[in-house]
N, C-alpha and C positions, 0 to 999 in steps of 0.2 A: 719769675720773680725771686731776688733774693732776700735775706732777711732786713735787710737796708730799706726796701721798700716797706717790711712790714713794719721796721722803726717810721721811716715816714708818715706810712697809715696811722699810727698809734699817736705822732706828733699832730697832725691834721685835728684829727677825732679831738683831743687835748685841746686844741685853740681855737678852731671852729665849734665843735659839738658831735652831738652823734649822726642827726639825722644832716647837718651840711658838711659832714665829712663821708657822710656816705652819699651824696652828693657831687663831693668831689671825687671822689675816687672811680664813680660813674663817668663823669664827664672827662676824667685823666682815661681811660679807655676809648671813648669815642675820638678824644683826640689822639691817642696814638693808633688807632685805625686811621684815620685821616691820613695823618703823616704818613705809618709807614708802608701801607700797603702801595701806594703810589709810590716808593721810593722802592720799594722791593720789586714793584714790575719792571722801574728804567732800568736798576739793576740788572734784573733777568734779560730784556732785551738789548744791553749791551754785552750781554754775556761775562760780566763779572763774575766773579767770587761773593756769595752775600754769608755777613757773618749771623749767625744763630742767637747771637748775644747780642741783644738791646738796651740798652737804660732806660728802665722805666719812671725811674726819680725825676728825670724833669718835668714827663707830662704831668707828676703828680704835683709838683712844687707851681705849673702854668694853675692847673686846675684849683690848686688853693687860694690864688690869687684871683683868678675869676671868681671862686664864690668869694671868698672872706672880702676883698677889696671892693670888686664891682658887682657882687650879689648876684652871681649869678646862678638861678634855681631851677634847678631841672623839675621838681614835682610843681610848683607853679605853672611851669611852661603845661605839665600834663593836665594838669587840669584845664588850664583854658583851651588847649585842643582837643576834650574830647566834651567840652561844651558847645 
């Protein structure tokens, strides 16, 4: 991560809050797992070149729109699964 992201996190936390920006930034994780682990294997088994440098800014900018827009709460979610 470069400092860009950490402007980012600092903008999120600012217009969400603390605890749905630390929300987001959880969910900006699980979805760049998603993405790019699957795109780093086809990669490897076409035998590409994969570059080291990723942008992490957009999963974070996807993630702030899932929670601020469409609410979406990851500590809600835990709680009802472990009821």
């Amino acid at each position: 991560m470069g400092f860009g992201d950490v402007e980012i996190m600092a903008a999120m936390g600012a217009l969400l809050g603390v605890v749905a920006g630390a929300e987001a930034v959880i969910i900006a994780f699980w979805i760049a797992c998603i993405v790019i682990l699957p795109w780093y294997g086809i990669q490897k088994l076409r035998k590409k070149h994969v570059s080291n440098k990723i942008a992490f800014g957009p999963f974070l900018l996807v993630a702030t729109y899932l929670v601020g827009i469409v609410g979406v709460s990851i500590f809600d979610l835990m709680i009802t699964m472990v009821k």
